[in-house]
C-alpha positions in Angstrom: 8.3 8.1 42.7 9.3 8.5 38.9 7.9 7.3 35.4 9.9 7.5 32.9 9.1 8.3 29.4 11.3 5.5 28.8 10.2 2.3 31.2 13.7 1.6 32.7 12.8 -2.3 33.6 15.5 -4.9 33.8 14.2 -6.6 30.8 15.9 -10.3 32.2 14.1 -10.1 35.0 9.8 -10.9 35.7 7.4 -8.5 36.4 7.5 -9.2 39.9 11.6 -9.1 40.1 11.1 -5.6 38.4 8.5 -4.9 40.8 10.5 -5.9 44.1 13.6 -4.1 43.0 12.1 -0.5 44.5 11.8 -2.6 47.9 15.3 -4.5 47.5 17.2 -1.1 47.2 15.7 0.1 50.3 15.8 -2.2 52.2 12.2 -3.0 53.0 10.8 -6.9 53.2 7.5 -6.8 52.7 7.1 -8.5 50.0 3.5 -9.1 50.3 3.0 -5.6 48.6 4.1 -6.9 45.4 1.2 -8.9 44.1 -0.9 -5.8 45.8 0.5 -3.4 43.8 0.9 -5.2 40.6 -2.8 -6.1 40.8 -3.1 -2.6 40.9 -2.0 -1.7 37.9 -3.7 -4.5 36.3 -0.9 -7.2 35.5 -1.4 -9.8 37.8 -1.9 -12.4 35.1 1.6 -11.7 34.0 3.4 -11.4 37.5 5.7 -14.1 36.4 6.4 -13.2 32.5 9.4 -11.5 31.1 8.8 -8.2 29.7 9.6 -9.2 26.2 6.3 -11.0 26.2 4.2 -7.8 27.2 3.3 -4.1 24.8 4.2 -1.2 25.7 1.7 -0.3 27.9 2.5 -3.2 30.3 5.9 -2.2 30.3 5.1 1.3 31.6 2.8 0.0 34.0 5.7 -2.1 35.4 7.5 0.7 35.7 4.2 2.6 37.6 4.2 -0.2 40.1 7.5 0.1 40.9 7.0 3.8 41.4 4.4 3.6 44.0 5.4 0.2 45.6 7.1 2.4 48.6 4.2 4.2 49.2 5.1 7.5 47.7 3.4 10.2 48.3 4.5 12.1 44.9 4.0 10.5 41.5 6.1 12.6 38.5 5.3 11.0 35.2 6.1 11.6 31.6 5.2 9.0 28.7 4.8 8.8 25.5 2.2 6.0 24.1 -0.4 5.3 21.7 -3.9 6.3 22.2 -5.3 3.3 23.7 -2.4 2.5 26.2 -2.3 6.0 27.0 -6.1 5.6 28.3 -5.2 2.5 29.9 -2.5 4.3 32.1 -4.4 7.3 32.4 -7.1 5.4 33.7 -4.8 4.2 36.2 -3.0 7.2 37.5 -6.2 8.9 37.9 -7.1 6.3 40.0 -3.7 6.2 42.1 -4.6 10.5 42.3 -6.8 9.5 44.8 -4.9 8.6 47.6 -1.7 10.6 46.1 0.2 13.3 44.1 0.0 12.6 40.3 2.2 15.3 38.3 2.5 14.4 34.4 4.2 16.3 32.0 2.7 16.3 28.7 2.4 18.0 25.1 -0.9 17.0 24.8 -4.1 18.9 26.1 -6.5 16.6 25.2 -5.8 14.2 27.7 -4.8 17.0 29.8 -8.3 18.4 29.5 -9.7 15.1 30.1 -8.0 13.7 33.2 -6.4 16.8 35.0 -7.5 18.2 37.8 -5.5 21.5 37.7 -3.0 22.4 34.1 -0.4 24.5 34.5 1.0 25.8 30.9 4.6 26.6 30.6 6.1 28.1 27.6 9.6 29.2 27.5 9.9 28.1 31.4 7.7 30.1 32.2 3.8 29.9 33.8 1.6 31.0 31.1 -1.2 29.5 32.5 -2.5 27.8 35.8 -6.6 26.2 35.4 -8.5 24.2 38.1 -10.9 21.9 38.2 -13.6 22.9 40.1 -13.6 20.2 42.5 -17.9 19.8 42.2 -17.5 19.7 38.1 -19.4 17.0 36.4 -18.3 15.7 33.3 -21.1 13.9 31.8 -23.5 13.6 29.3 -26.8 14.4 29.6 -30.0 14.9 28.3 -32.6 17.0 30.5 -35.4 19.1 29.3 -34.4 19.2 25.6 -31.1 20.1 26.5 -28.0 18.6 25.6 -25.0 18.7 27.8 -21.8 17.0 26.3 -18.7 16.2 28.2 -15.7 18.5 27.8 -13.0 17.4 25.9 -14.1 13.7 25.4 -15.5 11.7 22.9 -19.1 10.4 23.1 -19.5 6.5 24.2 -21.7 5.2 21.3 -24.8 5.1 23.6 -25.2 8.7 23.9 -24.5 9.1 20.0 -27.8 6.8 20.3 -29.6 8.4 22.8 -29.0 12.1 21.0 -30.4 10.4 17.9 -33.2 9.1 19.8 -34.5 12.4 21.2 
């Protein structure tokens, strides 16, 4: 399935007519997945709107549904949002990695760093660089012994500002 950096949604039609369209062209009827998947990407209180009425963000998430409406087992994504949508998405696709492929092309490392399992760097078409995950890595904060452990390449939640002031 592909995400556009641009969404690519019929903008006359509803969510769930933009939705249905992957199933329409290929011939599948089961239409049940619809509400499945759009509940998925978290716009099931807008099934029936017009994308005109939605941000950004829901309009790329539109356009996610309909990529992984046919069960695809390869996600390729590019996008370009602002910080919170881009979260929002993120957030999503990481969960969708789960049960498949999630490729995103991106010029930006922070959320790279932050939601990618493996980075490969290419400059000039080339590999420059190929890093993975380790797949027992744990990303949190924590406070043990006197020792501070901070998250790579995320912000603090305001708690553990607060709990690092506290000790």
């Amino acid at each position: 399935g592909f995400v556009f950096q641009d969404d690519h949604i019929i903008y006359h039609w509803t969510v769930r007519e933009n939705v249905s369209l992957s199933l329409e062209l290929a011939n599948d009827t089961f239409y049940e997945k619809v509400e499945d998947v759009i509940s998925k990407v978290e716009l099931s209180e807008y099934i029936n709107r017009y994308p005109k009425e939605l941000s950004g963000g829901q309009k790329q998430r539109i356009a996610i549904a309909r990529a992984i409406i046919k069960d695809v087992g390869i996600l390729l994504c590019t996008g370009n949002l602002d910080k919170k949508t881009t979260k929002q998405v993120l957030d999503i696709l990481k969960e969708m990695s789960k049960e498949r492929l999630v490729v995103i092309v991106s010029h930006n490392m922070l959320d790279a760093e932050s939601y990618a399992d493996r980075i490969i760097e290419l400059a000039e078409g080339k590999v420059i660089r190929d890093r993975e995950r380790m797949s027992d890595y744990d990303n949190s904060f924590n406070i043990s012994n006197d020792v501070v452990m901070l998250p790579h390449y995320r912000d603090l939640e305001d708690e553990e500002v607060d709990e690092i002031n506290k000790n």
